[in-house]
N, C-alpha and C positions, 0 to 999 in steps of 0.2 A: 271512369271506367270500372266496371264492377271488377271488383280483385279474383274473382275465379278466374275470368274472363285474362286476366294478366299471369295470374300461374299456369293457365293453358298453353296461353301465347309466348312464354318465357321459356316454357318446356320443348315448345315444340321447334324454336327457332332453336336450340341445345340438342334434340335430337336429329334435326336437318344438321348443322354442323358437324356433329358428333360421324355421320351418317358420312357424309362428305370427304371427312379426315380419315376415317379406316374403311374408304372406298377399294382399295389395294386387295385387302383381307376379305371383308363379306363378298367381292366382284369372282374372287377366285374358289369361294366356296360354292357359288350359286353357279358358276360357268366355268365348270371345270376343263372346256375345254380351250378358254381363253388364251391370249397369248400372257397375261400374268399369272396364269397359273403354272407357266413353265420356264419359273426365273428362276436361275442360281439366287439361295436364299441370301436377302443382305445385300442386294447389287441394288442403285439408286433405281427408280423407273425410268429415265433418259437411257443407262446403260443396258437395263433389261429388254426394252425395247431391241433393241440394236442388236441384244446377244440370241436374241430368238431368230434371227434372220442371217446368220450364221450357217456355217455347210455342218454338218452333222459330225466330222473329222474334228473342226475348231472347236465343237461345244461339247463333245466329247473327249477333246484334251483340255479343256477350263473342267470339267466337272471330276476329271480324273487328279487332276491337282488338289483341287477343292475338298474331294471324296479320299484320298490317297488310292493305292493298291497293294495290299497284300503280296500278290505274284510279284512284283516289281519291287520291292522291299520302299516301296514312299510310301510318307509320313501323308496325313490330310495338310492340308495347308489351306483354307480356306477364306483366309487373310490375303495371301499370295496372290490369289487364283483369281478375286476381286480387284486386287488392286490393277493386274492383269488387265483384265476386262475395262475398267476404268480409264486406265488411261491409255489405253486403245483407241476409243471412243473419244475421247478428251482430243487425244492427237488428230483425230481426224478434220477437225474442225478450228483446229490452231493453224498460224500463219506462216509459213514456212519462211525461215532467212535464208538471203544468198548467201551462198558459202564462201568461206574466208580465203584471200588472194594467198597463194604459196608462192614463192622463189626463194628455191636452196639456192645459197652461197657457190660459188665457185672451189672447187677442190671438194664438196662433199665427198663422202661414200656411202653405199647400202651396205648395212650389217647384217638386217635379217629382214625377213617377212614373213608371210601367211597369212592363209583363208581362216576365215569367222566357219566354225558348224555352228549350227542350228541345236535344239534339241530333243523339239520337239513341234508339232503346229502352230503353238503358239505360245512358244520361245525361240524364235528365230533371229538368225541375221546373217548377211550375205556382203559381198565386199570382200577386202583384205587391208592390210596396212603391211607400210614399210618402214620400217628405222633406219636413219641415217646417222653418222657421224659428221657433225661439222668440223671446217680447218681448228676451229678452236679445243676441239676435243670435245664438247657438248654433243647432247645428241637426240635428236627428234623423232616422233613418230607419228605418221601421218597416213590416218585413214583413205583408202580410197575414194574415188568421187561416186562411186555407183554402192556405196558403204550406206545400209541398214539394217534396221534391227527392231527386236520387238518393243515399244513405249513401253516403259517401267521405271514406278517411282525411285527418285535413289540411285541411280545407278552409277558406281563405277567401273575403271577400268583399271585391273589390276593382274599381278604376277604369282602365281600361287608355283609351288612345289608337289600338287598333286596332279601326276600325269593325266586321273580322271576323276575333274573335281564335281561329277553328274554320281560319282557316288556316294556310298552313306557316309564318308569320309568329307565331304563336301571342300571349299577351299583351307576349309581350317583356321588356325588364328597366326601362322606366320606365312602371310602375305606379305605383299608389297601393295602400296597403294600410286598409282599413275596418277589420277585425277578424274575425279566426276565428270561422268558423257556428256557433252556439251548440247548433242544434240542426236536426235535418235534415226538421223538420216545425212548424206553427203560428204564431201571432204573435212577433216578436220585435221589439226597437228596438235599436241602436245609434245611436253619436255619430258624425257626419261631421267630419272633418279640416277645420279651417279653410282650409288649403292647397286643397283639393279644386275644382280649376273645371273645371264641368260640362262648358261650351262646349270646352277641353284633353281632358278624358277622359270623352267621351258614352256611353260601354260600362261595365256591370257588368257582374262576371262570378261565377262561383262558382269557384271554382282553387285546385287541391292544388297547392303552389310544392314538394310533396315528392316528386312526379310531372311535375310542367310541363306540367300536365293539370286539362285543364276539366270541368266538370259541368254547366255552363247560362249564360248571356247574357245580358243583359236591355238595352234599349238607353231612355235615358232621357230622358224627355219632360218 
């Protein structure tokens, strides 16, 4: 094979590949009004897909996270706002468990409860949970069965001291930590920390401590 004829050939299956691989980039310069040309920058193409077909509310609070606001004293967070979107997407397509069998003991009591707020469009969660005291003196807390919330990587469940940890103060560094959300929909139970006093730390929260980012609130009654 005449050697021109092979550095042609070698060139051009490299510029087809080449071509192939930053499809994404050249697709969006030439068709600008494509649906990739109106990704949140940094979002996988499975997820950008998805985030285009979105109501204009939802993707204007993912890009207001992403972007921060001045008016509103937030920071950009555009790590957050991806991870967000991600595993939104992610959950959708995951296999949902039955939810775990409950029965309180005999002689229980309700200590407290309260409703989950929301945040924002897309930091939500809806539900309640109740604490109970067992005869033993232990004590439980158990999401409701209609209990979700928005997917997000990381997330705990924890006890902060800031009546409203949605501001610049955010939950701060003396929390309490409950236990990692098991699961981002249905009933669940955990054990309460014996340390845990309500009247010290009257706020749940839902918080990624991998983001320093919340997902919902709940203030306890």
């Amino acid at each position: 094979m005449d050697i021109r004829f092979r550095i042609i050939l070698v060139l051009g299956v490299a510029l087809l590949v080449g071509a192939v691989w930053t499809l994404p980039q050249w697709w969006i310069l030439a068709n600008p009004e494509s649906v990739l040309a109106e990704e949140m920058p940094g979002l996988p193409r499975y997820a950008q897909e998805q985030f285009v077909k979105l109501s204009t509310t939802e993707k204007d609070a993912y890009m207001t996270l992403y972007n921060g606001d001045k008016e509103l004293g937030m920071d950009a967070a555009p790590d957050w706002a991806r991870a967000l979107v991600e595993a939104r997407f992610l959950s959708e397509i995951a296999t949902e468990e039955t939810p775990e069998p409950f029965v309180l003991p005999e002689g229980s009591v309700v200590l407290a409860n309260g409703d989950f707020n929301s945040i924002d469009a897309v930091r939500t969660a809806k539900g309640g949970m109740t604490i109970y005291q067992l005869p033993d003196g232990s004590r439980v807390m158990r999401l409701s069965d209609d209990f979700s919330s928005s997917p997000a990587p990381d997330v705990r469940i924890i006890l902060t001291r800031n009546p409203d940890p949605t501001d610049s103060q955010g939950v701060g560094v003396d929390y309490l930590e409950i236990a990692k959300l098991g699961s981002s929909w249905g009933a669940q139970t955990y054990t309460i920390p014996k340390v845990a006093d309500f009247s010290q730390y009257p706020i749940m929260a839902l918080y990624s401590p991998s983001y320093n980012a919340l997902v919902a609130t709940l203030t306890i009654q």
